[in-house]
Structures are given as structure tokens and as C-alpha cells.
Residue frames as a rotation matrix with the C-alpha (Angstrom) as fourth column:
UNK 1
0.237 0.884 -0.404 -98.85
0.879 -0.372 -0.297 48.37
-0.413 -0.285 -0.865 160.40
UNK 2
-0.592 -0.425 0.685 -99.02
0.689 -0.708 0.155 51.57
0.419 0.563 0.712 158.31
UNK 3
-0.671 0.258 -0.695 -99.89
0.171 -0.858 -0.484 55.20
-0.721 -0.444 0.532 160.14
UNK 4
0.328 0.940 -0.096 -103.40
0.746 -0.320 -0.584 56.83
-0.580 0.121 -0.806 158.92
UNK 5
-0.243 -0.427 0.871 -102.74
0.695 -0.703 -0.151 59.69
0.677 0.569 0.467 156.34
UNK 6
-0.589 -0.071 -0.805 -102.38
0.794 -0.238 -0.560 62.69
-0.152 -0.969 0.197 157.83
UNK 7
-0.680 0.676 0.284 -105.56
-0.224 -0.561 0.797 64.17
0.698 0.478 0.533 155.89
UNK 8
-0.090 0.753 -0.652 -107.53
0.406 0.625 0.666 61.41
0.909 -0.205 -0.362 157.32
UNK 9
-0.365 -0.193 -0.911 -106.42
0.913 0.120 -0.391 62.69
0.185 -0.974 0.132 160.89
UNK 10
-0.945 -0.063 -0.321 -106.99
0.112 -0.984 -0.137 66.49
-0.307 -0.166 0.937 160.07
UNK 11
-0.535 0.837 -0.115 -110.25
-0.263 -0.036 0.964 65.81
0.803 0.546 0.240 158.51
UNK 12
-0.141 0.096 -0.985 -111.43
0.808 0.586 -0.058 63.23
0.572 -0.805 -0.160 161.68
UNK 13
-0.635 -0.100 -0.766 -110.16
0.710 -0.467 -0.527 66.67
-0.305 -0.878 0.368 164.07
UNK 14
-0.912 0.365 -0.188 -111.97
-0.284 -0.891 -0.354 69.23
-0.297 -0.269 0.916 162.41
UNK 15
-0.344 0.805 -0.483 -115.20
-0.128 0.470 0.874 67.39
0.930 0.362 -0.059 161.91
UNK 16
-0.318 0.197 -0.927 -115.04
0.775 0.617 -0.135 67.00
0.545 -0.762 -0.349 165.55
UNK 17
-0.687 -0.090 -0.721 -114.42
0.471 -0.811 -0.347 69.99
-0.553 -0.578 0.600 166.49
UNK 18
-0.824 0.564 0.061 -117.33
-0.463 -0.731 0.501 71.32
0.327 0.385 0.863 163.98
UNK 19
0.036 0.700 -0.713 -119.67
0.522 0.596 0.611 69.44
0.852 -0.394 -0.344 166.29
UNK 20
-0.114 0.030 -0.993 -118.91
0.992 -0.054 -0.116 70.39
-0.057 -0.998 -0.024 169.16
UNK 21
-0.996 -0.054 0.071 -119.31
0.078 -0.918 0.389 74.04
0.044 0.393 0.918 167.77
UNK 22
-0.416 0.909 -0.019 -122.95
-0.276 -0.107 0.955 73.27
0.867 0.402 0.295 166.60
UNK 23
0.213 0.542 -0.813 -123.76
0.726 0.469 0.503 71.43
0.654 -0.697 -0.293 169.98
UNK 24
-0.579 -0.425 -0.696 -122.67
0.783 -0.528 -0.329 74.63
-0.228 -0.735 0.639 171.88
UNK 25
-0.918 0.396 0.032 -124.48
-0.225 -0.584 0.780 76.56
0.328 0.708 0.625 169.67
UNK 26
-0.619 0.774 0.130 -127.33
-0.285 -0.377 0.881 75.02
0.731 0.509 0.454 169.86
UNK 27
0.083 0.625 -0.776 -127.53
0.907 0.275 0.319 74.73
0.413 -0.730 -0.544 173.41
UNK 28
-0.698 -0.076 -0.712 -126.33
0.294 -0.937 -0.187 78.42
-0.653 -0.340 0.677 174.28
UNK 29
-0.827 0.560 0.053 -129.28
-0.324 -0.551 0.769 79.36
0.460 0.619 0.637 171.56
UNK 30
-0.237 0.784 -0.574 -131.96
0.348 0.620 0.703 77.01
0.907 -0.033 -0.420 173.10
UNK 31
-0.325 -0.283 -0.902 -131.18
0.922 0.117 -0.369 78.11
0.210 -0.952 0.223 176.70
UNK 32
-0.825 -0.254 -0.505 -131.42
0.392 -0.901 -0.186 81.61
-0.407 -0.351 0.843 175.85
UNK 33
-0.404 0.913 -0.060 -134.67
-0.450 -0.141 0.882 81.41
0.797 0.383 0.468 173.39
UNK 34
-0.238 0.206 -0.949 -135.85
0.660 0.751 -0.003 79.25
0.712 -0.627 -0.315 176.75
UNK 35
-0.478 -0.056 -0.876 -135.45
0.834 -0.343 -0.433 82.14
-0.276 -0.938 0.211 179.24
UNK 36
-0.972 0.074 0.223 -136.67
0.131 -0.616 0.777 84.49
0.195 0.785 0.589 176.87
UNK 37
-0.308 0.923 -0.232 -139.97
-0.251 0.157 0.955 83.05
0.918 0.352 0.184 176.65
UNK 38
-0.218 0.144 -0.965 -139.85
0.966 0.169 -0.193 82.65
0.136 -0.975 -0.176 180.66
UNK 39
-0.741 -0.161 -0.651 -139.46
0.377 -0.903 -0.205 86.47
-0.556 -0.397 0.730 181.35
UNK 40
-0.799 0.600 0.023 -141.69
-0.434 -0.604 0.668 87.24
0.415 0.524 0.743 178.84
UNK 41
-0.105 0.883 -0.457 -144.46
0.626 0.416 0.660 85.19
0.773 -0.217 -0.596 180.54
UNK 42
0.003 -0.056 -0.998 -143.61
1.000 -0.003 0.003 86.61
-0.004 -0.998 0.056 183.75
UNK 43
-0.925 -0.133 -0.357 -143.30
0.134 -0.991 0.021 89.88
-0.357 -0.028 0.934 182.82
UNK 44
-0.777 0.583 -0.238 -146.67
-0.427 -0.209 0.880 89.60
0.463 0.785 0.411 180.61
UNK 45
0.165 0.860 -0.484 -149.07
-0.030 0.495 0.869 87.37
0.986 -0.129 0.107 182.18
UNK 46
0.139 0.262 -0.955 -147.56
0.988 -0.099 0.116 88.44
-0.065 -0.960 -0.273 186.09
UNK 47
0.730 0.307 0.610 -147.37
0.348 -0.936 0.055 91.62
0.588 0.173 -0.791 185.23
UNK 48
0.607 -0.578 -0.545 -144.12
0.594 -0.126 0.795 92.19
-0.529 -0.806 0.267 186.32
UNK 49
0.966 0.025 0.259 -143.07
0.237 -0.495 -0.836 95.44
0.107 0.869 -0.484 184.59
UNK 50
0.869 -0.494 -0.017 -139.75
-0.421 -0.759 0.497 96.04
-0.258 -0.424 -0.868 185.86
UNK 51
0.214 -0.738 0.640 -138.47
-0.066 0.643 0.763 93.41
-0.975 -0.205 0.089 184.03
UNK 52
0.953 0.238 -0.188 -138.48
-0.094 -0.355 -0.930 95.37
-0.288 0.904 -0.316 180.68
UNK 53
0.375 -0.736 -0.564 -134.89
-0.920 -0.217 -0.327 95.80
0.118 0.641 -0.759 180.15
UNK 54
-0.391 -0.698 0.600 -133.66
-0.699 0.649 0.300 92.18
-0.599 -0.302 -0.742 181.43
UNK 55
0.418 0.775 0.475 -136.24
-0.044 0.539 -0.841 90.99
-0.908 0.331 0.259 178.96
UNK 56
0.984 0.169 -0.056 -135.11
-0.041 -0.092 -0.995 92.96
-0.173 0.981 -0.083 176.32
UNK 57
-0.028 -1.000 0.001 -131.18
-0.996 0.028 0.086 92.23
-0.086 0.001 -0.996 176.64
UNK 58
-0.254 -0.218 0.942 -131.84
0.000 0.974 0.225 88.25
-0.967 0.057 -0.248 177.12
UNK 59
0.755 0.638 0.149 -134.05
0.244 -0.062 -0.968 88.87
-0.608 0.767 -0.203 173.36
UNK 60
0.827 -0.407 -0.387 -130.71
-0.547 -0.425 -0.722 90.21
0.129 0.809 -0.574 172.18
UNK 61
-0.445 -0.716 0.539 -128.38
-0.724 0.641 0.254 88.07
-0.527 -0.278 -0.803 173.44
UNK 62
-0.249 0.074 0.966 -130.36
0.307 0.952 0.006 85.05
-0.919 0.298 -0.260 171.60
UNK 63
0.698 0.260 -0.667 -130.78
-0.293 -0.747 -0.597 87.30
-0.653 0.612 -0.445 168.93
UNK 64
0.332 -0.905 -0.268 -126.82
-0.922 -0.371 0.112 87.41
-0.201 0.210 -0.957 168.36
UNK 65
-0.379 -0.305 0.874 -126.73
-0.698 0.714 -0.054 83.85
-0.607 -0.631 -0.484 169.30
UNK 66
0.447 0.321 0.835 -128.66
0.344 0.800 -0.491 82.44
-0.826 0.507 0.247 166.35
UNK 67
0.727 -0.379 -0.572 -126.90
-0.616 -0.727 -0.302 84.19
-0.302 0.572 -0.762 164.11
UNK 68
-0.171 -0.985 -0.003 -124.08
-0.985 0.171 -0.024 82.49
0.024 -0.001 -1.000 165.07
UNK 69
-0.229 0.259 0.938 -125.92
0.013 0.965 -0.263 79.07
-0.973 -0.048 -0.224 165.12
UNK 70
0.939 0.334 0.081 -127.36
0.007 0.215 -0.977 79.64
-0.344 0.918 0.199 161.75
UNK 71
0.642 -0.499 -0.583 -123.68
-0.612 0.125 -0.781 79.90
0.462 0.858 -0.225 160.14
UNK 72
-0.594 -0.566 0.572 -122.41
-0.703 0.711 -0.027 77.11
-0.391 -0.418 -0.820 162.41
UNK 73
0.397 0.623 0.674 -125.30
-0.093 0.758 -0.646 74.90
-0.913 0.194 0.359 161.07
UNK 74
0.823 0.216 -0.525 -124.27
-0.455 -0.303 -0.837 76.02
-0.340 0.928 -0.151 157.81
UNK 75
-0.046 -0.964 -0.263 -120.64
-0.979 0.096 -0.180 75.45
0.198 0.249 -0.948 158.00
UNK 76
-0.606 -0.222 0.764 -121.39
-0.504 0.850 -0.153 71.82
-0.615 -0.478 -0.627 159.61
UNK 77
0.185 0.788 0.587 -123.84
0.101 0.579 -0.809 70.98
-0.977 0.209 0.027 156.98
UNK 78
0.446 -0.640 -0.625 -121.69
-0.784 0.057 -0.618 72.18
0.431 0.766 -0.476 153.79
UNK 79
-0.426 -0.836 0.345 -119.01
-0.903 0.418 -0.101 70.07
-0.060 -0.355 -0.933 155.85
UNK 80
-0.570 0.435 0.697 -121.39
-0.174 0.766 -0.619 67.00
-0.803 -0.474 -0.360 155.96
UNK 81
-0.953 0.185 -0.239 -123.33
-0.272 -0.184 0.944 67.62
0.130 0.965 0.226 152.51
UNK 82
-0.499 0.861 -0.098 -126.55
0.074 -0.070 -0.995 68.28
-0.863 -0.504 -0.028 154.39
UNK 83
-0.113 0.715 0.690 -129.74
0.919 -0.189 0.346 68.52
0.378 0.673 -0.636 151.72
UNK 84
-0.822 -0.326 0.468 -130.56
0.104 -0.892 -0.439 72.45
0.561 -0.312 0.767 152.22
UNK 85
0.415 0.855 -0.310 -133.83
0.164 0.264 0.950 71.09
0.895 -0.446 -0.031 153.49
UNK 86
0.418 -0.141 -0.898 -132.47
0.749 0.612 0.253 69.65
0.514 -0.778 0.361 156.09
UNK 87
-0.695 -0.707 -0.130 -130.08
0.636 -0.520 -0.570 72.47
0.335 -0.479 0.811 156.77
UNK 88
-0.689 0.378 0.618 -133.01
-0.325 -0.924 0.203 75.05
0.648 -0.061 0.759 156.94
UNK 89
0.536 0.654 -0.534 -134.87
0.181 0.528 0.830 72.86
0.825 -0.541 0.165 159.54
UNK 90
0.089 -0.774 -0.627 -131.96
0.958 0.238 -0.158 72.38
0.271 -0.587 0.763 161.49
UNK 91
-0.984 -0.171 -0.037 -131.81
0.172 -0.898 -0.405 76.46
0.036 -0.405 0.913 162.00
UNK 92
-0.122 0.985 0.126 -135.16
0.039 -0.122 0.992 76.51
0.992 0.126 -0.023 162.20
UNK 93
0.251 0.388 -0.887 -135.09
0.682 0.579 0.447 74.68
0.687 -0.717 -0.119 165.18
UNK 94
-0.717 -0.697 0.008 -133.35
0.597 -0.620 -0.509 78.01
0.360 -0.361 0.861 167.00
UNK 95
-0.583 0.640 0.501 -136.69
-0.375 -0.758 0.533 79.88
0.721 0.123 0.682 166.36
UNK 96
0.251 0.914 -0.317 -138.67
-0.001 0.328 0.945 77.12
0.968 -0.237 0.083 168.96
UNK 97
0.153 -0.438 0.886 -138.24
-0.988 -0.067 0.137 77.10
0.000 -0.897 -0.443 172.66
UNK 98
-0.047 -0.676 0.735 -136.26
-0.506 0.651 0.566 73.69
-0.861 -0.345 -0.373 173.39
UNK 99
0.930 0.282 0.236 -136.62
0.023 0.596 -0.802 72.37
-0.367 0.752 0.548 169.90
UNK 100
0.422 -0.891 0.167 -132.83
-0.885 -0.445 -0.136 73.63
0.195 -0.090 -0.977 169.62
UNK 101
-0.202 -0.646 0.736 -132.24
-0.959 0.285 -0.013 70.74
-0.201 -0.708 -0.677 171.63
UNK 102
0.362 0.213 0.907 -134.13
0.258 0.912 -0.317 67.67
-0.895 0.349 0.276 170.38
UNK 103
0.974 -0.055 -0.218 -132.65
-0.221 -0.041 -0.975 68.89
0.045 0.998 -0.052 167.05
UNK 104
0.498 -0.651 0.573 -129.45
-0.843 -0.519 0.143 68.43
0.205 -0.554 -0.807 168.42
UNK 105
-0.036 -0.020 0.999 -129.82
-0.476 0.880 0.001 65.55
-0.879 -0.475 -0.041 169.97
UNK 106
0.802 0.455 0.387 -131.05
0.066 0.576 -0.815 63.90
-0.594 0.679 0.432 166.39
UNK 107
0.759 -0.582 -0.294 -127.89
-0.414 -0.082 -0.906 65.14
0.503 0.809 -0.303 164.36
UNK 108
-0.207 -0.972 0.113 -125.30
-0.974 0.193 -0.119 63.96
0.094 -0.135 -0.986 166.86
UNK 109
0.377 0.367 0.851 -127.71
-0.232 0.926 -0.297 60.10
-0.897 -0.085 0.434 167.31
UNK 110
0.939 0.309 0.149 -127.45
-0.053 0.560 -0.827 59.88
-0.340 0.769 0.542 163.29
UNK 111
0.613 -0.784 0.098 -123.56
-0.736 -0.611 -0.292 61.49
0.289 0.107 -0.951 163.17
UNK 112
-0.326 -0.545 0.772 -122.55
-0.822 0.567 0.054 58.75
-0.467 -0.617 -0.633 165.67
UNK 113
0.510 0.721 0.469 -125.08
-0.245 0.645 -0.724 56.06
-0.824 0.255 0.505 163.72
UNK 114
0.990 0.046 -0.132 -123.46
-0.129 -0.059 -0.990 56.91
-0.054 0.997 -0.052 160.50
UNK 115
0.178 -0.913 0.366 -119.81
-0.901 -0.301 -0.313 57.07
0.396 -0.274 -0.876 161.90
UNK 116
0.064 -0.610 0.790 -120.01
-0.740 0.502 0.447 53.68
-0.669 -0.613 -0.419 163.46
UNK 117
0.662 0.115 0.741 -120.67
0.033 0.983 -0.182 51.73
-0.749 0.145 0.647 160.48
């Protein structure tokens, strides 16, 4: 029996580990574009002014947060030789409430699809 190069292994770890980046990502982005768009009802349609600044701190916090999803998509889709289509969907999906997440879901179904055969 002959041992795996040890590219194959270092390639294998950080491929993993740029998943699991993008799937943090793009649930800590989804979660927070999610509450967003909660407070803002509630502040807007119950008329609950007093929830101006927790509104406008959760808006920056997912602000910061796609940022950092858009150049995790990026880096996992150079890493993967995404079409830039695809890649600019895929950060798209940050901009919808829970679409974050069914986008998510769909790259790690086809990741694992493509990985078992």
C-alpha cells in the first residue's frame, strides 16, 4: 500500500476548510440580513421607534458581513473554478432574506455530489 501524496492531503484540508468558511459565512450573513428585515418591519409597520439604533447596528453588522462573504465566495469559487456567473449569483444570494441559505445548501448538495463520484 503506498501513502497519498502529501499535496493530495493539503489540497483535500484546505478545500475543506474553504467550505466550512463559506457555510459560516453564509449563515452568519443570512441570519443577520434575516433580523434585519425583522426589526425593520417592526420598527416600520409597528411603529416601534425606539428601535432606531438596534436597527441600524444589526444593518451594519450584515453590512460587514457580506463583505466578507462576497470574498469568501470568491476565494471558494477561484478554488473550485466556479463560472463568474455562478460566482455572482452565489453572492447575490447575501442580498435576499434566507436565500443565503438555500444557496448554501445547493453548493455543499453538488460539492458532496461531485466529490463522491
Amino acid at each position: 500500500m503506498t501513502a497519498a501524496p502529501s499535496g493530495a492531503v493539503i489540497g483535500a484540508e484546505q478545500y475543506a476548510k474553504a467550505l466550512l468558511r463559506y457555510r459560516v459565512m453564509a449563515f452568519a450573513t443570512g441570519v443577520m440580513l434575516l433580523l434585519g428585515c425583522i426589526l425593520l418591519a417592526l420598527k416600520d409597520l409597528v411603529h416601534l421607534k425606539h428601535m432606531e439604533p438596534e436597527t441600524g447596528l444589526v444593518w451594519l453588522a450584515h453590512g460587514w458581513l457580506f463583505l466578507v462573504y462576497v470574498v469568501v465566495t470568491f476565494m471558494l469559487g477561484l478554488r473550485l473554478r466556479w463560472s463568474p456567473v455562478r460566482m455572482v449569483l452565489i453572492m447575490a444570494a447575501g442580498t435576499i432574506p434566507t436565500m443565503s441559505f438555500v444557496a448554501e445548501h445547493v453548493v455543499v448538495k453538488r460539492l458532496t455530489a461531485d466529490r463522491s463520484r
